[in-house]
N, C-alpha and C positions, 0 to 999 in steps of 0.2 A: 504494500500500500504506500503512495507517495505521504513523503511528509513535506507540509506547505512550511509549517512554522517549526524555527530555530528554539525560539524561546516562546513565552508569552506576550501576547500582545494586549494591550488596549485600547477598544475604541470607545468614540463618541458616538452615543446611538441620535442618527439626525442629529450630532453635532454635541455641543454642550446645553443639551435641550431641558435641562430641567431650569435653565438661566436665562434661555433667550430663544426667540421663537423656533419653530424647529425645522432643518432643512434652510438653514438662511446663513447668509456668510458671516453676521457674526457669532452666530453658534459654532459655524467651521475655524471662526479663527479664533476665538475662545479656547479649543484644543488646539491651537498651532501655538496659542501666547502660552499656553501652559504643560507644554511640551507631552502631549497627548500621543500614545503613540500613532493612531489612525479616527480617522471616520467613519462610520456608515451612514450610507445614502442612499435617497431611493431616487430614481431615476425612469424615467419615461416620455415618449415623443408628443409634443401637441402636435394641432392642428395642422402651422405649418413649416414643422417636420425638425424644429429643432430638441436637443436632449434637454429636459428640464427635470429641476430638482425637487420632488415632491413625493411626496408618502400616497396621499387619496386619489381616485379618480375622479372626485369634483371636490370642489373647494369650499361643500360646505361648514365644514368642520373648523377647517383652520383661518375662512374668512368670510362663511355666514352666505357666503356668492353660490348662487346655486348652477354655476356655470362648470362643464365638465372638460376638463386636463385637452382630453382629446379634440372636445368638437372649438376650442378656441386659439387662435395666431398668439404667438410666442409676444408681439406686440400689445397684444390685450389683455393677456397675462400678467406683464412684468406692471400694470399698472394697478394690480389688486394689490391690498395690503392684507399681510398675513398675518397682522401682528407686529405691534412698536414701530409701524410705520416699515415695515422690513417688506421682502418681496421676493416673489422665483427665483431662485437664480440661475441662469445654461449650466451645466457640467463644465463646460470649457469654463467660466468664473472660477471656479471651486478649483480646479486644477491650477488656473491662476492662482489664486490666492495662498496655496497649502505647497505646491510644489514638491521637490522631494523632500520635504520637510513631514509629509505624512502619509501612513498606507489608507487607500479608500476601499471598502468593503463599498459596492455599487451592490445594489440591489435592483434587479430589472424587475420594474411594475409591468408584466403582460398577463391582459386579463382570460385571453385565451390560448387557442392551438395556433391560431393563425401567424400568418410570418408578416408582418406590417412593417419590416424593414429595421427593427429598436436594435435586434442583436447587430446586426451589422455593422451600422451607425455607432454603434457604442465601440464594438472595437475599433473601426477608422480612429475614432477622435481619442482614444486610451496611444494608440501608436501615434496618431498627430501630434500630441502633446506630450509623447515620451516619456509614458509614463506605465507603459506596461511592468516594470521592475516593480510598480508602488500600487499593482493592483490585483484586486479579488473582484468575480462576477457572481453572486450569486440570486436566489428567487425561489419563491414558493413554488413558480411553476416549472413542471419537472420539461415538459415540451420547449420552453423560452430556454431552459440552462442546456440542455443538449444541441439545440440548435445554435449555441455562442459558443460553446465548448467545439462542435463540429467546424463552423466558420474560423474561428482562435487556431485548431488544430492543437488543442489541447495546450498555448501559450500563458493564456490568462490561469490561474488555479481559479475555478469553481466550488462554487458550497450550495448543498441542496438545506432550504430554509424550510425547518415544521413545526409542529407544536397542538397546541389541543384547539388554537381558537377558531372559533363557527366559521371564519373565511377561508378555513382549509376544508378539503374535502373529508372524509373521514375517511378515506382510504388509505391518504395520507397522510394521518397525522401522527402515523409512529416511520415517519420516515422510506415506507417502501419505491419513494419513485428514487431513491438511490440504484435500484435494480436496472432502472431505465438511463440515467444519467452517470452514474458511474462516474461520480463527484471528486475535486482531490480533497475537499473536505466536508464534514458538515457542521449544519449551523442548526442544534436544536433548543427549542426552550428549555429555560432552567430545570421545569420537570422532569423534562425527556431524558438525562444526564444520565442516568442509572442502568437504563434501557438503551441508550445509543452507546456506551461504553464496551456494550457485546458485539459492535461492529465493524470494531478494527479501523474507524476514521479519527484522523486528529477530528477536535472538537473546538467548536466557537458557541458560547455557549448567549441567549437572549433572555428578556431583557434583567440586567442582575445592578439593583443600585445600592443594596444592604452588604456591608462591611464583612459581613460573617458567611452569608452566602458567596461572597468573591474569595475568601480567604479558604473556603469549604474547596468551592469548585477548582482553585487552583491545586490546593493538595491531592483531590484526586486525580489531575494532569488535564484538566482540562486545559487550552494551548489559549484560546480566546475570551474575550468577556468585554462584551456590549452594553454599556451603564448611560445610562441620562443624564448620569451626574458623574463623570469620570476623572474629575477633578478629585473626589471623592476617596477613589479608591485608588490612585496613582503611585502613592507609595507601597502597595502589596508587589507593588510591581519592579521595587527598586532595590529587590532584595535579592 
């Protein structure tokens, strides 16, 4: 089984998102000022057709807009506020701003089977911006990460993302579309840790922002951990 990671790492889930809104550059540069060792993002195509950084496929949640990711131009986007006056930002930003200064766990938001061009896209602008050496692709759906994984030819490391919550399917929510994607690692929730540990994958483990669950999850080897507040736990990390 390949090993992705050296040591442990930490990221920012959506940034330093328990401080400032989430998925926005100064959430990203929050863990770049606080010497964080990576990010995670989520990542998906608007309307017209550039990579944008967002969690939801509409923007109710994070700014009340009941306009959806997909059906809107990157232009009418970047003029919603998501929060403290904050706003989308492209992927290419975020690579700006963190540089090799941080690893990005990208997350591809694709809501189904079909091929709408995101895997693609997403590696172009990872090798545009030279940043393959500083990056993970991974996604709940198991059809999007074999298809980047296929395109990549295996350059990027992939991580298959599960867990128990209602927006996974329940087929896969103890992990089996690993059968299908044949991951170089995985990314399970906290719960899942005991049960994905019989798998033989390095582990990243979601979302962990309590002291003793990070301190838990590293002793058993877990390799990754995904905090809100990663500011938090940085010195478990400096040992």
């Amino acid at each position: 089984m390949n090993r992705v990671f050296s040591k442990p790492l930490l990221f920012g889930h959506k940034g330093s998102s328990a401080d400032h809104p989430e998925n926005t550059l100064p959430s990203f540069a929050d863990c770049l000022e606080h010497h964080i060792d990576g990010i995670e993002m989520d990542v998906q195509r608007c309307r017209s057709g550039e990579l944008v950084v967002i969690h939801d496929y509409d923007l109710m949640r994070v700014a009340g807009h009941p306009g959806k990711v997909a059906e809107l131009s990157y232009q009418e986007l970047k003029k919603i506020d998501i929060g403290g006056g904050e706003h989308i930002p492209l992927l290419a930003d975020v690579f700006a701003l963190g540089g090799k200064a941080l690893y990005y766990d990208i997350e591809i938001k694709a809501p189904g089977a079909k091929d709408l061009g995101l895997e693609q896209l997403l590696l172009e602008k990872i090798y545009q911006s030279g940043m393959e050496s500083r990056c993970f692709a991974s996604s709940f759906n198991p059809i999007s990460l074999l298809r980047f994984k296929r395109k990549s030819k295996g350059s990027i490391p992939t991580a298959l993302i599960y867990g128990d919550n209602p927006g996974v399917p329940r087929i896969l929510r103890h992990g089996f579309g690993k059968y299908l994607t044949r991951p170089s690692y995985l990314k399970p929730s906290k719960n899942r840790i005991k049960e994905a540990q019989s798998f033989g994958y390095q582990l990243c483990a979601w979302t962990v922002d309590e002291r003793g669950d990070a301190a838990s999850l590293l002793a058993q080897g877990v390799m990754g951990i995904i905090s809100n507040n990663p500011k938090a736990l940085q010195d478990l990390f400096s040992v």
